[in-house]
C-alpha positions in Angstrom: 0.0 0.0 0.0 1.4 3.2 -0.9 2.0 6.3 1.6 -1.0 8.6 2.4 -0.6 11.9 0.0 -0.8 15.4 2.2 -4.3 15.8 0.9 -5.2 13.2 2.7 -3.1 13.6 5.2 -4.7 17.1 6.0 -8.4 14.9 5.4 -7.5 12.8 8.2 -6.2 15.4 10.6 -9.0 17.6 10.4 -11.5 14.6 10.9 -9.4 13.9 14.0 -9.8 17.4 14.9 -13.7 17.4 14.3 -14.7 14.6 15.9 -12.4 16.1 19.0 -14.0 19.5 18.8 -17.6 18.0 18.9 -17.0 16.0 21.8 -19.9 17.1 24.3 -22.1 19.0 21.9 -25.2 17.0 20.9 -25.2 15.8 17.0 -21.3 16.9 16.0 -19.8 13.8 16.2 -22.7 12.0 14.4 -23.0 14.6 12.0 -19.0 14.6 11.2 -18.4 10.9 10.8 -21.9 11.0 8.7 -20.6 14.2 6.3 -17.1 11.9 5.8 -18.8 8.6 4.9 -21.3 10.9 2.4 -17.6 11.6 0.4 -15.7 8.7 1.3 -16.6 7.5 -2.4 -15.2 10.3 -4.2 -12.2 9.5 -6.0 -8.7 11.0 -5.6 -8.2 12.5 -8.9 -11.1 14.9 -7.7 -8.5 16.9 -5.9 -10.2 20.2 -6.4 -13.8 19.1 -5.2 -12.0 17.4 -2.3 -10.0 20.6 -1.4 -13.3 22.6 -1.4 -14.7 20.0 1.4 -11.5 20.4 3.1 -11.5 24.1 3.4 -15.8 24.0 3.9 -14.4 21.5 6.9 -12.3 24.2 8.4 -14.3 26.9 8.6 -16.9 24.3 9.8 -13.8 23.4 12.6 -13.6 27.5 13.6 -17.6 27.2 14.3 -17.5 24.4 16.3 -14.5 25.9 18.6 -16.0 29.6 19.0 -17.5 29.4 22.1 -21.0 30.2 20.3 -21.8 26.7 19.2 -23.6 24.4 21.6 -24.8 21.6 19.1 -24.9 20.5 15.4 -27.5 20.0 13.7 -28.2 18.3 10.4 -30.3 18.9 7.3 -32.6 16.0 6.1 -31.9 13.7 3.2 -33.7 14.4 0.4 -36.1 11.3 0.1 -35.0 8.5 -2.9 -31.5 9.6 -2.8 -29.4 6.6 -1.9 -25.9 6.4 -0.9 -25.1 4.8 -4.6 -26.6 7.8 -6.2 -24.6 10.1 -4.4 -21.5 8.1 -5.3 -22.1 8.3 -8.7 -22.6 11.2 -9.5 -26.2 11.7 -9.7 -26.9 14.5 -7.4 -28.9 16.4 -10.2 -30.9 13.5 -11.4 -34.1 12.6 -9.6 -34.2 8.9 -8.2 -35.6 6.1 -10.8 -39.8 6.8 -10.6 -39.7 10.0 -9.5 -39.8 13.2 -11.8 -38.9 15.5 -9.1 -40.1 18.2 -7.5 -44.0 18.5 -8.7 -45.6 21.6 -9.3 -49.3 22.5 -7.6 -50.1 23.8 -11.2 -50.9 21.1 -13.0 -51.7 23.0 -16.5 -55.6 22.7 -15.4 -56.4 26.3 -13.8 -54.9 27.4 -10.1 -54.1 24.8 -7.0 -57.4 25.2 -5.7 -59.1 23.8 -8.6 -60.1 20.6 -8.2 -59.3 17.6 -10.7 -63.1 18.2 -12.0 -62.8 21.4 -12.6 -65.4 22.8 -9.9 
């Protein structure tokens, strides 16, 4: 197995440094170990998307040790989406049987029109 690069290096250091900064507020180390697996798939040729995380994960580090943050919360996974999606690349695409977000105009008059049309 060949040495770690300093890119990843720096990736492991500043999940050490995470997990240790969220120790005692509610959610952070969940929430860290969760945001890592998300990208654990992404490959290492994607140096520039992985250096955008790394720096997003910094500034993420300062919030967590300013005295102002108590607890990390999380958003909520859009429904379908699937880990395998997400590692391939799909983020735009809408899951298989779904054509996305749906609109309340349907092309027959406003929202509160009924399918009948009274």
């Amino acid at each position: 197995m060949s040495r770690p690069s300093r890119l990843q290096r720096q990736v492991l250091s500043l999940y050490r440094e995470l997990l240790r900064a969220g120790r005692g507020k509610p959610g952070a180390e969940a929430r860290v170990r969760a945001e890592f697996r998300q990208h654990a798939c992404l490959p290492r040729s994607d140096v520039l998307r992985i250096e955008y995380l790394y720096r997003r994960g910094r500034r993420q580090l300062q919030l967590l040790r300013s005295g102002h943050a108590t607890a990390m919360g999380a958003f909520v996974r859009p429904r379908g989406l699937t880990e395998e999606a997400r590692c391939a690349g799909d983020l735009g695409a809408p899951p298989d049987g779904d054509e996305g977000p749906r609109s309340p105009f349907n092309g027959v008059g406003s929202p509160e029109t009924p399918p009948n049309g009274q």
